[in-house]
Each structure stands twice: as C-alpha cells, then as structure tokens.
PyMOL Python script that loads the backbone (N, CA, C, O; Angstrom):
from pymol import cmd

cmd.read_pdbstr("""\
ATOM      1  N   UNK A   1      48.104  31.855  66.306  1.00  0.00           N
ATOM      2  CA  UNK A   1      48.155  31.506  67.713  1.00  0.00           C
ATOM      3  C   UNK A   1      49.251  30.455  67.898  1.00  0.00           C
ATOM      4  O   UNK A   1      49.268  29.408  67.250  1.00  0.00           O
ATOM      5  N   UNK A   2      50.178  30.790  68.831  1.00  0.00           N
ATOM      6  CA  UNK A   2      51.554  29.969  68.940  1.00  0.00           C
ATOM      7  C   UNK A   2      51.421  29.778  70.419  1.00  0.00           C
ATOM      8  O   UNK A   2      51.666  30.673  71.227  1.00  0.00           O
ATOM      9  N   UNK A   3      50.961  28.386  70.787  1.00  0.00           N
ATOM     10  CA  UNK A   3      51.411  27.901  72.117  1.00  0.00           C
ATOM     11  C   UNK A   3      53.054  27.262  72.051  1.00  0.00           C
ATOM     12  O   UNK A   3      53.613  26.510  71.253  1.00  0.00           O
ATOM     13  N   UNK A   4      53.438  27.862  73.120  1.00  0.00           N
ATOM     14  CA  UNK A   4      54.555  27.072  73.659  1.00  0.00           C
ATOM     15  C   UNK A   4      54.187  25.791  74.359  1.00  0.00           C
ATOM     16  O   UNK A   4      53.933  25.703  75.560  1.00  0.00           O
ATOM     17  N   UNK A   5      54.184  24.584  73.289  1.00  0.00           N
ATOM     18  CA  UNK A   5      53.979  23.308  74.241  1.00  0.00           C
ATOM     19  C   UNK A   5      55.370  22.829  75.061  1.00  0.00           C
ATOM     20  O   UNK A   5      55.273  22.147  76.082  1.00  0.00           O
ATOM     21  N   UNK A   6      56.082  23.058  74.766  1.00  0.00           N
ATOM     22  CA  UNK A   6      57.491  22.342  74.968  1.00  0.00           C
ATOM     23  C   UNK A   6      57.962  23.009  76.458  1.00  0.00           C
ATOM     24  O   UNK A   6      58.691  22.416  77.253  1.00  0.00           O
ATOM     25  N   UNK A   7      57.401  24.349  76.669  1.00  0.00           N
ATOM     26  CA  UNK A   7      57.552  24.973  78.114  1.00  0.00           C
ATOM     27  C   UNK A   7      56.081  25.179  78.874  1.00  0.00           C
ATOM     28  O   UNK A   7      56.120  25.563  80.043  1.00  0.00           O
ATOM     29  N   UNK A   8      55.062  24.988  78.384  1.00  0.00           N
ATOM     30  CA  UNK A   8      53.800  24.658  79.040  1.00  0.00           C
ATOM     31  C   UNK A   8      53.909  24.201  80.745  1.00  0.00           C
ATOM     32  O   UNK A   8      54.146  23.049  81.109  1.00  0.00           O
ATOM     33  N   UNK A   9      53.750  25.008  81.388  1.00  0.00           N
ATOM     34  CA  UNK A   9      53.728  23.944  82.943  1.00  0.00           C
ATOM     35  C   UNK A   9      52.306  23.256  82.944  1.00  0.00           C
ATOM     36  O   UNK A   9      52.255  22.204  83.581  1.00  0.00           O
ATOM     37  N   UNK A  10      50.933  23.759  82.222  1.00  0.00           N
ATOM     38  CA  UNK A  10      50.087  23.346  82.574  1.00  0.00           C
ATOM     39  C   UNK A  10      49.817  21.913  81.291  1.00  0.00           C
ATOM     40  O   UNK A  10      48.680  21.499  81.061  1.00  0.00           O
ATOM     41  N   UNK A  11      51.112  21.311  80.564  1.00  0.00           N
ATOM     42  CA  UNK A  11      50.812  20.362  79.903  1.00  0.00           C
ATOM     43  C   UNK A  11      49.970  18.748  80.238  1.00  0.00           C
ATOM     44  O   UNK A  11      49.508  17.962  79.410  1.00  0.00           O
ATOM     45  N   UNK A  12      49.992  18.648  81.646  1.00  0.00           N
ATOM     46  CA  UNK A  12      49.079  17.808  82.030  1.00  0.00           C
ATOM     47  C   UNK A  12      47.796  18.184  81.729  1.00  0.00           C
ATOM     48  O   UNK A  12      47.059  17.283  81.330  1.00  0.00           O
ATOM     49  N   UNK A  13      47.359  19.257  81.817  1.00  0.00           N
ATOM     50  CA  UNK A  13      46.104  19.886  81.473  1.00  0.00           C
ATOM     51  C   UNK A  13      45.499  19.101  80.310  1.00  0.00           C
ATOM     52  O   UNK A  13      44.457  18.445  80.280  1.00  0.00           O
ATOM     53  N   UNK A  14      46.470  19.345  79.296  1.00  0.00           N
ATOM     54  CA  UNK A  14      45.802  19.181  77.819  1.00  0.00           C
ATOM     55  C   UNK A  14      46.428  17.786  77.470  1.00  0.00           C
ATOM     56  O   UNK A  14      46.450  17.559  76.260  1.00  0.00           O
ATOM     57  N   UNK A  15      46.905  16.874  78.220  1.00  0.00           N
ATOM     58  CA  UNK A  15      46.647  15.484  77.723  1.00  0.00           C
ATOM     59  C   UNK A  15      45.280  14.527  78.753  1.00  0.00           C
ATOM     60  O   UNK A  15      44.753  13.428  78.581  1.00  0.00           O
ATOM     61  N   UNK A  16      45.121  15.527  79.736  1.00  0.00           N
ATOM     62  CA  UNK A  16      43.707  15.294  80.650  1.00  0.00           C
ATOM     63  C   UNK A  16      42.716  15.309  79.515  1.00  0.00           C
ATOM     64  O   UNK A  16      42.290  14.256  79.038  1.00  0.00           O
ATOM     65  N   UNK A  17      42.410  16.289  79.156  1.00  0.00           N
ATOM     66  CA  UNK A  17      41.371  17.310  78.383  1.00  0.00           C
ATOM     67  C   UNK A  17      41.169  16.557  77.073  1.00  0.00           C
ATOM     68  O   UNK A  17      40.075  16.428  76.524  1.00  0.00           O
ATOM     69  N   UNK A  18      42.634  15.941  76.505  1.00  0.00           N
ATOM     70  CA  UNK A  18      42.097  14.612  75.266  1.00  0.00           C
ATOM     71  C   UNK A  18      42.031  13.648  75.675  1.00  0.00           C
ATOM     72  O   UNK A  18      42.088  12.835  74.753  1.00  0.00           O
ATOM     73  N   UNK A  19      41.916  13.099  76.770  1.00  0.00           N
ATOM     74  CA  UNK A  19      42.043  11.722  77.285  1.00  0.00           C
ATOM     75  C   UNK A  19      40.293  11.772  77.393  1.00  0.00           C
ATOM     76  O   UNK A  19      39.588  10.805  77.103  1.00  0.00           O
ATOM     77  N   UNK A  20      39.941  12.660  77.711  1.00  0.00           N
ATOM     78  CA  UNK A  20      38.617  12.905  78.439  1.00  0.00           C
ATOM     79  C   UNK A  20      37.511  13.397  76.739  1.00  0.00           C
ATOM     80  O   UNK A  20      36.294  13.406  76.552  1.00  0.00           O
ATOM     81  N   UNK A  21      38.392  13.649  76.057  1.00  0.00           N
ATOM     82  CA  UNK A  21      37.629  13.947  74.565  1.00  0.00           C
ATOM     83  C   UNK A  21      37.626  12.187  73.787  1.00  0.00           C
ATOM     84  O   UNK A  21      36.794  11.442  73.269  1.00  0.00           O
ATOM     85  N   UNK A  22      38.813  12.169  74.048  1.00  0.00           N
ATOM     86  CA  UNK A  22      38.463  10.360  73.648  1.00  0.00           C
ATOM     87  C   UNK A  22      37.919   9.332  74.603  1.00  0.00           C
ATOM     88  O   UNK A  22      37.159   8.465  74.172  1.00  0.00           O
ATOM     89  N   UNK A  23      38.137   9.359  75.415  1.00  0.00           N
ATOM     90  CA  UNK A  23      36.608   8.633  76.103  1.00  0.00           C
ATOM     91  C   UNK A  23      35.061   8.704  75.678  1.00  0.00           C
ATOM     92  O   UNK A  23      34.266   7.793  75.449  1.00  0.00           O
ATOM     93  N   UNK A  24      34.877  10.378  75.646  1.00  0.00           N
ATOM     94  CA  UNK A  24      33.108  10.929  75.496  1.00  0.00           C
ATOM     95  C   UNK A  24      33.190  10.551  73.745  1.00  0.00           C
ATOM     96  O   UNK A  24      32.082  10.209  73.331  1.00  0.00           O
ATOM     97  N   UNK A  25      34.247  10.551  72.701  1.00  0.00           N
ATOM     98  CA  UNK A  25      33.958  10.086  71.436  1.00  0.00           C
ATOM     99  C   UNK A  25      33.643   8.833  71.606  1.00  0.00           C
ATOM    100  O   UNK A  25      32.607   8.521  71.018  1.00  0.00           O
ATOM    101  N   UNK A  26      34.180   7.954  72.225  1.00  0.00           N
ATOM    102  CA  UNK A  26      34.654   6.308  71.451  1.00  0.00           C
ATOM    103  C   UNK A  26      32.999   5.969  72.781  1.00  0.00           C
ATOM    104  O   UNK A  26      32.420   4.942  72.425  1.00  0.00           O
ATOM    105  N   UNK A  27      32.328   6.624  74.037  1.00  0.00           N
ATOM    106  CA  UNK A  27      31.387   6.618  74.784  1.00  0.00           C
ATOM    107  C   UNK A  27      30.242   6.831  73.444  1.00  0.00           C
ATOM    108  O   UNK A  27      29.703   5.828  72.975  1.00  0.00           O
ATOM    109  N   UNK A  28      29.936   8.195  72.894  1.00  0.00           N
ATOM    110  CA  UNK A  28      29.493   8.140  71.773  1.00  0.00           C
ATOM    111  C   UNK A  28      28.966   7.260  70.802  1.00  0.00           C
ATOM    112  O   UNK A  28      27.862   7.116  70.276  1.00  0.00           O
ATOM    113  N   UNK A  29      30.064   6.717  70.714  1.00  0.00           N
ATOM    114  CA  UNK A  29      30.018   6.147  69.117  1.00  0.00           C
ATOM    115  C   UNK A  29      29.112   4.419  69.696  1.00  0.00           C
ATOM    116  O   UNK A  29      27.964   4.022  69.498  1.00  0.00           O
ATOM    117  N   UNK A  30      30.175   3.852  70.366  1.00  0.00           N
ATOM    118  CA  UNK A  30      29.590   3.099  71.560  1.00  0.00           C
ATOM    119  C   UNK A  30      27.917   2.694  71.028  1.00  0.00           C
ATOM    120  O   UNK A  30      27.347   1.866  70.318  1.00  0.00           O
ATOM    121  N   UNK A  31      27.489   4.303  72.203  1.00  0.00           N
ATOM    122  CA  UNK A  31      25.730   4.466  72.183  1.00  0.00           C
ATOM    123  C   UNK A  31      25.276   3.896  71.002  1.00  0.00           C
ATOM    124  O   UNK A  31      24.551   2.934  70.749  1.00  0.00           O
ATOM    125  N   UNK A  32      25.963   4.838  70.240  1.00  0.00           N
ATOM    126  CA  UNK A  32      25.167   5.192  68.260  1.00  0.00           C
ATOM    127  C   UNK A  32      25.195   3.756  67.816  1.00  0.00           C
ATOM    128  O   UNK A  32      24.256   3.211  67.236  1.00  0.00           O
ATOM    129  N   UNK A  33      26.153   3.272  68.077  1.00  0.00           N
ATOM    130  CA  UNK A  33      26.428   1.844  67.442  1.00  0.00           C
ATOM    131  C   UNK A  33      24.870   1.044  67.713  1.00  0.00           C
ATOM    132  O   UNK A  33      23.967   0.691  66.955  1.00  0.00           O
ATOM    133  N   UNK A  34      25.075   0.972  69.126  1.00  0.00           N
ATOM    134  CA  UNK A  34      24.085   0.187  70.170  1.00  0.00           C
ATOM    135  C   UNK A  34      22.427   0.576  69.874  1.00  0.00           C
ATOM    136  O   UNK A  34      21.558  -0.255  69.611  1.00  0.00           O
ATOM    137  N   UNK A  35      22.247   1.953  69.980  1.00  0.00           N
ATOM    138  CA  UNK A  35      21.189   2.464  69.417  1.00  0.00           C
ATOM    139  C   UNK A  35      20.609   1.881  67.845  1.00  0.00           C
ATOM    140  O   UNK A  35      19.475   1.444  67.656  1.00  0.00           O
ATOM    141  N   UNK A  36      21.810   2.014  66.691  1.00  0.00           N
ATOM    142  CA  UNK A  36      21.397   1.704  65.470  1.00  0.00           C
ATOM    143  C   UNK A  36      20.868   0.398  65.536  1.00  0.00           C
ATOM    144  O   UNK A  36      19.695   0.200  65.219  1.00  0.00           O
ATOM    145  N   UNK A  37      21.510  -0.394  65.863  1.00  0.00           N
ATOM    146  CA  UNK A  37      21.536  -2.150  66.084  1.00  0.00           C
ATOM    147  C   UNK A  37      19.953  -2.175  66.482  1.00  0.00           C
ATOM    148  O   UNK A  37      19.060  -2.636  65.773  1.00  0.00           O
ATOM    149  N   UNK A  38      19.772  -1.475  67.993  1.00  0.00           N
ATOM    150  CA  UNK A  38      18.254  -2.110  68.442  1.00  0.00           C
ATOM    151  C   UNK A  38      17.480  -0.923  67.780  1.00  0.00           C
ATOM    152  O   UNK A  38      16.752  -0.579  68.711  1.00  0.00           O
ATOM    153  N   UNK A  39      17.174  -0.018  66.644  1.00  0.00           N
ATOM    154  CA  UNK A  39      16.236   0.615  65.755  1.00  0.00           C
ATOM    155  C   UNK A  39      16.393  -0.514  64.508  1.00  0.00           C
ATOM    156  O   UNK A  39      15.337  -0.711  63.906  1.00  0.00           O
ATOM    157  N   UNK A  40      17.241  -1.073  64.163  1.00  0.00           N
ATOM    158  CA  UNK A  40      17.067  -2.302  63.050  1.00  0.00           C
ATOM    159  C   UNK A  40      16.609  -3.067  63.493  1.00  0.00           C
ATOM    160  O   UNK A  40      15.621  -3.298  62.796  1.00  0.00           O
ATOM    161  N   UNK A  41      16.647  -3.964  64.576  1.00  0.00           N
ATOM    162  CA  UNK A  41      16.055  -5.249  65.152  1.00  0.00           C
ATOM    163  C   UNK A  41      15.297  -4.930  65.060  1.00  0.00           C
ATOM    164  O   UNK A  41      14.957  -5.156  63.899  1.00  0.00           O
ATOM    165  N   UNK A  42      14.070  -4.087  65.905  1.00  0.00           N
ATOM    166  CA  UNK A  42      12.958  -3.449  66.095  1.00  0.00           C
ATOM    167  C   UNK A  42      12.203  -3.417  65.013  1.00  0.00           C
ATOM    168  O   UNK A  42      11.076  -3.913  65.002  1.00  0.00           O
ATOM    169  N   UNK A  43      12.655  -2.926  64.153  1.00  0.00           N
ATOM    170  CA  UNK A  43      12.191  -2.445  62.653  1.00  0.00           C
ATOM    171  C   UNK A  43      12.193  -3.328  61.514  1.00  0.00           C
ATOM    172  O   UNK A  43      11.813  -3.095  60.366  1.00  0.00           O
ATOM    173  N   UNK A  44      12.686  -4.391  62.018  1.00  0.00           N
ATOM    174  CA  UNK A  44      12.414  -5.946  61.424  1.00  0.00           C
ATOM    175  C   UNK A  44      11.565  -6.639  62.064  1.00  0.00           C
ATOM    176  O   UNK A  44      10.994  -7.449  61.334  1.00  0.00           O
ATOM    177  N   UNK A  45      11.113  -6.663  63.562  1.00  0.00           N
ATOM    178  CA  UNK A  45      10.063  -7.345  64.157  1.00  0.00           C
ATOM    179  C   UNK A  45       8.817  -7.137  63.903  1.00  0.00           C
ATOM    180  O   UNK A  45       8.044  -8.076  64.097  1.00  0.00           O
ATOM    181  N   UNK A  46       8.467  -6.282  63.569  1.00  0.00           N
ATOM    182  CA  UNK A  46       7.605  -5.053  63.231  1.00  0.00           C
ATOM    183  C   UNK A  46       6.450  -4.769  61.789  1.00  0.00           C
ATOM    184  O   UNK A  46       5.838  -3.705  61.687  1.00  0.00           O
TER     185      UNK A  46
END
""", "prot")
cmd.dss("prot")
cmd.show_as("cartoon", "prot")
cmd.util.cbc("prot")
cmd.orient("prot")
C-alpha cells in the first residue's frame, strides 16, 4: 500500500487524526497513572 503523502490534498486529515491519537494516548496514560497511585494508597490504608 503506497500513499502519496507528498500530493495528498486531504493531508490535514492525517495530522488531525494523530494529533487526536496523541491526546486520547498521553489522556490514557494520564488516567492509568492516576488510577494506579489511588489503588496503592488505598491498599496501604487498608
């Protein structure tokens, strides 16, 4: 599969589309972080 990026008109598309994949990762990770932290606190009070 050979995209033509270099003549793409719809190349805004696909720096939208990772802008929006790295947000919902680094949103993600974020949570997981936040989540792990208060299941350890918790699990030391306990």
């Amino acid at each position: 599969m050979n995209i033509p990026f270099s003549t793409l008109s719809e190349r805004h598309l696909v720096y939208a589309y990772l802008a929006v994949w790295i947000l919902q990762f680094g949103y993600g990770s974020w949570v997981a972080s936040k989540w792990f932290a208060e299941r350890r606190s918790t699990k030391l009070d306990s």
